[in-house]
VEXDREN-2710 file (C-alpha; in Angstrom, 1 decimal):
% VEXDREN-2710
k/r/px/py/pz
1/UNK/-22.4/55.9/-15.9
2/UNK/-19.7/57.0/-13.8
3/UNK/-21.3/55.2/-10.6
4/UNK/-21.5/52.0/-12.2
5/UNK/-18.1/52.1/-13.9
6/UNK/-16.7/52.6/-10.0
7/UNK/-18.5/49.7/-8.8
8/UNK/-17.5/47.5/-11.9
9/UNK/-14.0/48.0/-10.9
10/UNK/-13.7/46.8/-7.6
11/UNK/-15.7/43.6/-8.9
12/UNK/-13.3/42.9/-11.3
13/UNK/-10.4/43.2/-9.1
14/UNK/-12.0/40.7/-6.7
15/UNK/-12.3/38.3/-9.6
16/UNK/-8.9/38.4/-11.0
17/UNK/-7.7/38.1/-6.9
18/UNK/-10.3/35.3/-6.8
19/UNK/-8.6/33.6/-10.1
20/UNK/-5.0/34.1/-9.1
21/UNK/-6.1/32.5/-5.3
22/UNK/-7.8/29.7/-6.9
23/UNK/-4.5/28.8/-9.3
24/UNK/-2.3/28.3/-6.3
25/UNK/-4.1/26.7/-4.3
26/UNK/-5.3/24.1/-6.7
27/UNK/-1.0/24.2/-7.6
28/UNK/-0.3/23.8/-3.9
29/UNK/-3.1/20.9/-3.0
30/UNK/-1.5/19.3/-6.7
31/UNK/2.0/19.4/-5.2
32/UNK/0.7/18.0/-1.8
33/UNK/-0.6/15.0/-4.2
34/UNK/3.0/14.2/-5.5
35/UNK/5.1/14.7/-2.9
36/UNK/3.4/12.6/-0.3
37/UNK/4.8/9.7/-2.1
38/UNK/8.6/11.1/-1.7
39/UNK/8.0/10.2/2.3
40/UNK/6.4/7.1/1.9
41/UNK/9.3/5.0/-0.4
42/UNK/10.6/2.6/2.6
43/UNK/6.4/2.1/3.7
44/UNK/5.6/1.7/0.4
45/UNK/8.1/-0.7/-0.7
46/UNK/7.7/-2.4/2.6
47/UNK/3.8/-3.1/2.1
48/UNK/4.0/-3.9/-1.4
49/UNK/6.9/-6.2/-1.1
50/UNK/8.6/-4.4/-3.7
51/UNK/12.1/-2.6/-3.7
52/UNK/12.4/0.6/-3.7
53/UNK/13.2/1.1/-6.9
54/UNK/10.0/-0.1/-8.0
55/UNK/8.5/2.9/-5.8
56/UNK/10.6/5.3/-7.4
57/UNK/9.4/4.1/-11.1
58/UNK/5.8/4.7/-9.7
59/UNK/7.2/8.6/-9.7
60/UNK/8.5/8.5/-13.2
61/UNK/5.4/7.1/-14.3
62/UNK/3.6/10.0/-12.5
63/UNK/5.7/12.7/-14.2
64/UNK/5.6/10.5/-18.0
65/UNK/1.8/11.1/-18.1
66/UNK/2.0/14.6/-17.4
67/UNK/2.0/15.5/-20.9
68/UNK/-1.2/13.7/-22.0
69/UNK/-3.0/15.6/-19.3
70/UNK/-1.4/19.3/-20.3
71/UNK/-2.4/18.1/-24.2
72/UNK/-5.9/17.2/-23.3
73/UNK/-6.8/20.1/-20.5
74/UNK/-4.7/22.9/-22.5
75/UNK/-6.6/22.4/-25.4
76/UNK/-9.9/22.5/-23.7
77/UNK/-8.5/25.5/-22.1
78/UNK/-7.7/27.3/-25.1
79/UNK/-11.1/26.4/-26.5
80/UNK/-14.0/26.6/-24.1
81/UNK/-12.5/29.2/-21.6
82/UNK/-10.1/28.5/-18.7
83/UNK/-12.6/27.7/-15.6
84/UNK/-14.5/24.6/-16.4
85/UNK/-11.5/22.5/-17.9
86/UNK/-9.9/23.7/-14.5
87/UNK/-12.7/22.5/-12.8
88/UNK/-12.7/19.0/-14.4
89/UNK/-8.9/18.8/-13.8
90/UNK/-9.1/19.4/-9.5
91/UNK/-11.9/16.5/-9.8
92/UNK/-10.1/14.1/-11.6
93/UNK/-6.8/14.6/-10.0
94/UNK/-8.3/14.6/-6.9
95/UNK/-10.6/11.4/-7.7
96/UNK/-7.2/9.5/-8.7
97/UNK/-5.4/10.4/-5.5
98/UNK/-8.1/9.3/-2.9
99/UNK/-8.3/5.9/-5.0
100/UNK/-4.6/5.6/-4.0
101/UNK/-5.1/5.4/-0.8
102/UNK/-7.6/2.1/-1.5
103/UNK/-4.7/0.4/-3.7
104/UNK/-4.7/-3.4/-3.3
105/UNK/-1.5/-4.2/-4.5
106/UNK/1.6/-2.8/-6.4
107/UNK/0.6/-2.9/-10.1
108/UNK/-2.9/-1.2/-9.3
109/UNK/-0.8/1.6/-7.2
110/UNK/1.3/2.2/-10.4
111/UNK/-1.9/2.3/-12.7
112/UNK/-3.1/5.0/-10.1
113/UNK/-0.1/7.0/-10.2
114/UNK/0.1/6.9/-13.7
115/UNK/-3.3/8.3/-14.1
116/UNK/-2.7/10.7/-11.3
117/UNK/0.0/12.1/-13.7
118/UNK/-2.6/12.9/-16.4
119/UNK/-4.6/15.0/-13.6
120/UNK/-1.5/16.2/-12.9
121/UNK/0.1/17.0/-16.0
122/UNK/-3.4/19.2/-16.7
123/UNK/-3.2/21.6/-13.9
124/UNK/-0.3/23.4/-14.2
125/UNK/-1.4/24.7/-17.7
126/UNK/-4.8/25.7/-17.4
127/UNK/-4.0/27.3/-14.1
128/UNK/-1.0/29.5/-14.9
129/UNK/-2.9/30.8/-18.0
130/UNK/-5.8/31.7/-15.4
131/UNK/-3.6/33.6/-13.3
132/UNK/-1.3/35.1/-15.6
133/UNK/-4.1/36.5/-17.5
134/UNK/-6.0/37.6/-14.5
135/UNK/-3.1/39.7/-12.6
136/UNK/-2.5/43.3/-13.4
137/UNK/0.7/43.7/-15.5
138/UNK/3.1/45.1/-12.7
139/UNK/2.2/42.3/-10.4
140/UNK/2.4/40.0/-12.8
141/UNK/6.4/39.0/-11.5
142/UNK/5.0/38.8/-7.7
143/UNK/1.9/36.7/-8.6
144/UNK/3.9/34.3/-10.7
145/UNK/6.1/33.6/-8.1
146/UNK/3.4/33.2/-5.3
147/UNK/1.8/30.9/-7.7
148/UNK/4.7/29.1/-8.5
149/UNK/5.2/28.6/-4.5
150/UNK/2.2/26.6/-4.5
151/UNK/4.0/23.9/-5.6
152/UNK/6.7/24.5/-2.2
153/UNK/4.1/25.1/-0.2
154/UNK/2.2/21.5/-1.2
155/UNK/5.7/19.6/-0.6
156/UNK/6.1/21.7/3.3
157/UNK/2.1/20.3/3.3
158/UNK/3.1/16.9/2.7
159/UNK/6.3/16.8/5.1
160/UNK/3.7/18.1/7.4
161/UNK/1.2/15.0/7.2
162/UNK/4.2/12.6/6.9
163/UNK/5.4/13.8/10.5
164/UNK/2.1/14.0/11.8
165/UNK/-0.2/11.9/9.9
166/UNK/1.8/8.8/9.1
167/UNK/2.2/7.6/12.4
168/UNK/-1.1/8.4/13.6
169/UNK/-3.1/7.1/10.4
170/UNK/-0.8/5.1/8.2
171/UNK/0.1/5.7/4.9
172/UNK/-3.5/5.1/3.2
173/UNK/-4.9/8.2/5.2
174/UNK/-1.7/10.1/3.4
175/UNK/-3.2/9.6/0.2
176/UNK/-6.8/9.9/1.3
177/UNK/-6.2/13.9/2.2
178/UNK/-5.9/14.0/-1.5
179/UNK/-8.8/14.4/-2.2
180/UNK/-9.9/17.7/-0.4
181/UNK/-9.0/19.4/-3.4
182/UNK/-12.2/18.3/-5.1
183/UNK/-13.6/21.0/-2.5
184/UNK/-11.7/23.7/-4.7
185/UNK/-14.4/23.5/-7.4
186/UNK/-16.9/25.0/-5.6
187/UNK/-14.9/27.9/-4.9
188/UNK/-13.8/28.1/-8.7
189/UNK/-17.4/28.1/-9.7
190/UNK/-19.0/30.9/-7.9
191/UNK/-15.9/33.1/-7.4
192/UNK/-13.7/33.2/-9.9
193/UNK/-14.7/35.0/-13.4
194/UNK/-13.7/33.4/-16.7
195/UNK/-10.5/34.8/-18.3
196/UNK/-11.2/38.4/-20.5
197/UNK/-8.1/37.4/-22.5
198/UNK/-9.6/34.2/-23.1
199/UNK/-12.9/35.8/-24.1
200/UNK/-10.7/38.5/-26.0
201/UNK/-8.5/36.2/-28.4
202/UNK/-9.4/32.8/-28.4
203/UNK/-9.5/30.2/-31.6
204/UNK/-13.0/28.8/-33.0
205/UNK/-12.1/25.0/-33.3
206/UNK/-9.8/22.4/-31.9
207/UNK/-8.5/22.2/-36.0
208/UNK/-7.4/25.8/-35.9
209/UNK/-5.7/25.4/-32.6
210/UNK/-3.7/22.4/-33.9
211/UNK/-2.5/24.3/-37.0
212/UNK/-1.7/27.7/-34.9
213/UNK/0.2/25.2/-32.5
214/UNK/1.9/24.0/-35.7
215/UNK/2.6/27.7/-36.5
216/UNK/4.4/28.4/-33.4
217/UNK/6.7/25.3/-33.3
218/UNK/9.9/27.0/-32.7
219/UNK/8.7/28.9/-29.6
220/UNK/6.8/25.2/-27.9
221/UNK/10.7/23.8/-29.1
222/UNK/12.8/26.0/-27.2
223/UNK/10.0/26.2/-24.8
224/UNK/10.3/22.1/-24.4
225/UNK/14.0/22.7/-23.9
226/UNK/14.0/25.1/-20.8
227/UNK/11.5/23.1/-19.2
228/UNK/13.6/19.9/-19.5
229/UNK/16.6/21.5/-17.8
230/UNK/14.0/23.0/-15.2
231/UNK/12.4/19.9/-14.4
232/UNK/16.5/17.8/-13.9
233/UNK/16.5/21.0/-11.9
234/UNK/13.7/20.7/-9.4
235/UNK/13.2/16.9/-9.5
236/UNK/16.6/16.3/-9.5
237/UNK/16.7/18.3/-6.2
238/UNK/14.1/17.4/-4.2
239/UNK/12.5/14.4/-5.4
240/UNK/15.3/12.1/-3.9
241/UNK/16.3/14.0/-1.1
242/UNK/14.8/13.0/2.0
243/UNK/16.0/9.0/1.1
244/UNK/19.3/10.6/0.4
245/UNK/18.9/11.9/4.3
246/UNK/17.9/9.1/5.4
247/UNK/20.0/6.7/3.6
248/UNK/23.5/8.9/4.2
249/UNK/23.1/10.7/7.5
250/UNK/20.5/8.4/8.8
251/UNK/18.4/11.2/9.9
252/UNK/14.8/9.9/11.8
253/UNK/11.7/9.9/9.7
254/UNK/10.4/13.0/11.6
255/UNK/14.0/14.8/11.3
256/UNK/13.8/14.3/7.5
257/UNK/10.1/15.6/7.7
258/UNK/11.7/18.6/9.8
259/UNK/14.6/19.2/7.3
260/UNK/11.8/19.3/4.5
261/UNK/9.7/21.7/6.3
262/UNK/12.4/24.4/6.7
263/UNK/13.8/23.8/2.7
264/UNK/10.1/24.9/1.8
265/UNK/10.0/27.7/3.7
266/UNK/13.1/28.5/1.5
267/UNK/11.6/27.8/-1.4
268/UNK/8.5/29.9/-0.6
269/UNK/10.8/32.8/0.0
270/UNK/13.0/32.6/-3.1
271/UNK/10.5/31.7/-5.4
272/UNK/8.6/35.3/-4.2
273/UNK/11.6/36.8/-3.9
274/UNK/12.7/36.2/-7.3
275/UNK/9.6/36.6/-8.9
276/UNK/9.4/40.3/-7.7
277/UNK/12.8/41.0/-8.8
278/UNK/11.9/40.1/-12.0
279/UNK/10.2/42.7/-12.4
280/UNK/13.1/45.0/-11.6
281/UNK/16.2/42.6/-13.7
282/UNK/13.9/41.2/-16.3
283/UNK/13.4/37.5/-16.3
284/UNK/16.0/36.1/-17.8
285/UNK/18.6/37.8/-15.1
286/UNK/16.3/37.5/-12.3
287/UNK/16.9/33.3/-12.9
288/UNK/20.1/33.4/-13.6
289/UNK/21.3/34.7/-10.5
290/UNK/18.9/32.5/-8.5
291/UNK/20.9/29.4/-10.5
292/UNK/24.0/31.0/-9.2
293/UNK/22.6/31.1/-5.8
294/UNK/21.7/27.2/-6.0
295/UNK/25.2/26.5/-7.7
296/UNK/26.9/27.9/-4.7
297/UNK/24.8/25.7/-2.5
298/UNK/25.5/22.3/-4.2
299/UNK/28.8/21.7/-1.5
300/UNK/26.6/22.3/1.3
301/UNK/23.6/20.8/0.0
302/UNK/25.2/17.5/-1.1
303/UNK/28.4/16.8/1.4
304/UNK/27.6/18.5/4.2
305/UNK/29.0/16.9/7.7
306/UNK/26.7/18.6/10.0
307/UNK/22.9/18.9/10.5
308/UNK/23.5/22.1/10.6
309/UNK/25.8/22.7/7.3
310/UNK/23.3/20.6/5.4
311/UNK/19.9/22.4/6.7
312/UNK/21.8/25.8/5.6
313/UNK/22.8/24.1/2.6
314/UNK/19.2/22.8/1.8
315/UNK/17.0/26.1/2.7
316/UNK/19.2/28.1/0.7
317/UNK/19.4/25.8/-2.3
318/UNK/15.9/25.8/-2.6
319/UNK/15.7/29.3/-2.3
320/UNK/17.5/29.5/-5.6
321/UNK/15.9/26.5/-7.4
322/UNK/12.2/27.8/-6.4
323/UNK/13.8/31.3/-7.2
324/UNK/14.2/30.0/-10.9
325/UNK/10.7/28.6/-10.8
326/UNK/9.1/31.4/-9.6
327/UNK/9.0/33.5/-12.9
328/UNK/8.6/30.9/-15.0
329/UNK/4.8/31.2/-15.2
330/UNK/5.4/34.9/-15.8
331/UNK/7.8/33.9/-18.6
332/UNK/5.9/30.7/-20.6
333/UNK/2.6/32.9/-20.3
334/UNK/4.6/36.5/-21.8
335/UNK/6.2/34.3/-24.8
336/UNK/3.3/31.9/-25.7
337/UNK/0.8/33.2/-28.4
338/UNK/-2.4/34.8/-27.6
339/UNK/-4.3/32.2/-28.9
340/UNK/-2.4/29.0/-27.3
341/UNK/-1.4/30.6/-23.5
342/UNK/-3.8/27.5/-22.3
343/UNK/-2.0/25.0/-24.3
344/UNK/1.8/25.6/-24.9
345/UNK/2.8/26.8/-21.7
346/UNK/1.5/23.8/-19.8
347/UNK/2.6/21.6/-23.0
348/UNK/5.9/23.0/-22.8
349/UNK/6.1/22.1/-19.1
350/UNK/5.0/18.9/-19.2
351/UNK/7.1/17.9/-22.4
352/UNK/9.4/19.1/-20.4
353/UNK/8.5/16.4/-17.7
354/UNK/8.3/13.7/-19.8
355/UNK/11.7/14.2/-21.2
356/UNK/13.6/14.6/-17.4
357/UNK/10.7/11.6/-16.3
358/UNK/13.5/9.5/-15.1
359/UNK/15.5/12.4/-13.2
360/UNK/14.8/10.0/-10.1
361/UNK/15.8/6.7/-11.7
362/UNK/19.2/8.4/-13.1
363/UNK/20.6/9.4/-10.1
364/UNK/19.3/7.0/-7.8
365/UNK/21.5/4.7/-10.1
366/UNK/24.5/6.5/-10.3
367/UNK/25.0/6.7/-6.8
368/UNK/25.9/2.7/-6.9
369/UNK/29.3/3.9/-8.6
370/UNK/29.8/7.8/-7.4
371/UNK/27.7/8.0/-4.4
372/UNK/24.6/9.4/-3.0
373/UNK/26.2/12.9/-2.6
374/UNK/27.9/12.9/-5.8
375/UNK/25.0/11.5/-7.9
376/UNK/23.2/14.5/-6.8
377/UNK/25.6/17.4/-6.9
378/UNK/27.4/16.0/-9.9
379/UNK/24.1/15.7/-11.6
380/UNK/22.7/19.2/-10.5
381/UNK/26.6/21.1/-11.5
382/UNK/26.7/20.0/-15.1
383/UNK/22.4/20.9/-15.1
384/UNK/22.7/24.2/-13.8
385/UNK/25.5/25.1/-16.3
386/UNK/23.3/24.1/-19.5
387/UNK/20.5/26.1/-18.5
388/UNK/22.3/29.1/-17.9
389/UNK/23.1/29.0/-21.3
390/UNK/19.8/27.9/-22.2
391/UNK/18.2/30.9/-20.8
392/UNK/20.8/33.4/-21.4
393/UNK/20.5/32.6/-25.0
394/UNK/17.1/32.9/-25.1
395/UNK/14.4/35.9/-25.4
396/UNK/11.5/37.1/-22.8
397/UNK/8.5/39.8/-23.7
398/UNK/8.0/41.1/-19.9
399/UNK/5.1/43.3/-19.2
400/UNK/3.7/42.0/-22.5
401/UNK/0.0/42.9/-22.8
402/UNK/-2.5/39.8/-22.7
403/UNK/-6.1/41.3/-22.5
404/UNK/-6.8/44.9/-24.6
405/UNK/-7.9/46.4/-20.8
406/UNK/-4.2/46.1/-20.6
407/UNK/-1.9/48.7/-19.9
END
């Protein structure tokens, strides 16, 4: 008895490693998706024959379908266990973004990116709920934020190929990379074990997971809230900022793809950081003063007059933004229910998407009458205010207990 008990350990261990690996990278090789078309705006619009506002749409259209896909996977999630629908999501995502690369004109690239947002929109979800429910309870504030760098780590990836791939390949071989994350499902299916809170607590029909959904509608509300001022957060940071380089400081394509590289590394670090000492502070604190950080950054970040001043500027901004986002999956997975960690976190998330969907759009047209570096510090001030008070007003359930072997 004793023998075998020793050796089941161990194994399990591996597993719940193996789950928590396999959730950032398919977060990473997601993020790597998306953000190769933040380098590509001028090529794009160029080829196409479009402006680049028409580009830009292509990235709300992406973030608009998000929520179908966290609807769709999350409750497949919730139902059938967390591997295969995470399986299903890396194909499809994966499927969508090598097809880009193939796109014959405009209006079939923003049917492509639009679907790609449904792949998209799943993965978050399903993956957090894997990882979260997989990591021990003390490590749960360092695993959320390395899982929640992913998402940095796919945007360094992507500044990465735009410097090195683009002007080697072009910009169809940007979006053929894409699809080496199909290769993640093989990995998924003989390494990583399904979820024991999953198997523990889980509902017996899609009916009763609709009306325990409609149960909990006050939590997926303020939920949908904090993700909305999350997502004006991050988008509204990084989404337009290597055009606003470009387009202000006239910085070289590879200098931008340089600048990019060393704001991830940032973001890496914050979004660790932060997720550790939310284990110490709590959650809620532990954002906060990563808000503050990024707050302080917003005159460096935005009006900086040296390459230097804005590279500061940008690394440490990130650091507090990705800081934020690094205990959120920590956070949405401790105050979802049992039952629904599969759907409402990744709903939540992605509501939250579809509401800040034209993040991009807004700011790229305000800076017609305030200018580029006002349209994005101006816009990023008045966010960062609201969701301090969003959070602070709020509740968190840290160290809560997901599986019974908890604890």
């Amino acid at each position: 008895m004793d023998s075998s008990a020793n050796q089941t350990v161990p194994s399990a261990r591996a597993g719940n490693l193996h789950a928590v690996t396999a959730s950032f990278l398919g977060w990473t090789l997601d993020a790597f998706d998306f953000f190769v078309l933040v380098f590509l705006v001028d090529t794009l619009a160029a080829h196409f024959r479009v402006s680049k506002a028409a580009i830009i749409w292509t990235i709300t259209a992406t973030l608009a379908m998000r929520p179908v896909g966290a609807v769709v996977f999350g409750f497949f999630a919730d139902r059938f266990g967390r591997r295969r629908p995470f399986m299903a999501n890396i194909l499809f995502f994966s499927l969508i973004e090598l097809l880009c690369g193939f796109a014959p004109s405009y209006t079939v690239f923003l049917v492509l990116r639009a679907l790609y947002g449904i792949g998209m929109g799943g993965e978050w979800g399903v993956g957090a709920s894997l990882a979260m429910e997989s990591a021990p309870q003390k490590w749960r504030g360092i695993f959320s934020g390395i899982l929640q760098s992913g998402y940095s780590i796919g945007y360094l990836l992507a500044a990465v190929a735009a410097r090195f791939v683009l002007p080697l390949w072009g910009w169809r071989a940007m979006f053929w990379i894409g699809g080496v994350p199909a290769l993640l499902t093989f990995y998924i299916r003989y390494r990583v074990p399904e979820s024991a809170a999953w198997e523990e607590r889980h509902e017996s029909s899609f009916g009763a997971i609709l009306r325990a959904t409609a149960r909990h509608w006050k939590i997926l509300a303020y939920l949908t809230m904090l993700m909305t001022f999350m997502m004006f957060l991050s988008h509204g940071t990084q989404d337009l900022y290597p055009d606003f380089l470009k387009s202000v400081h006239h910085l070289t394509p590879s200098a931008v793809s340089y600048m990019a590289m060393l704001y991830n590394i940032g973001a890496v670090i914050g979004s660790i950081a932060f997720g550790q000492l939310s284990e110490r502070l709590g959650r809620r604190l532990s954002m906060i003063t990563a808000l503050i950080l990024s707050l302080l950054m917003i005159p460096a970040w935005a009006f900086g007059q040296s390459l230097v001043v804005l590279a500061i500027g940008a690394f440490a901004m990130q650091a507090g933004v990705q800081g934020t986002w690094g205990i959120i999956p920590a956070h949405l997975n401790e105050l979802s229910p049992d039952t629904l960690r599969g759907l409402i976190p990744g709903f939540a998330y992605q509501l939250g998407i579809l509401l800040a969907a034209g993040t991009g759009t807004i700011e790229y047209a305000l800076r017609d009458s305030l200018g580029y570096g006002w349209a994005l510090g101006g816009f990023e001030v008045a966010n960062i205010v609201i969701l301090v008070a969003v959070i602070a007003l709020g509740s968190e359930k840290k160290a809560r207990s997901f599986a019974m072997a908890d604890g």
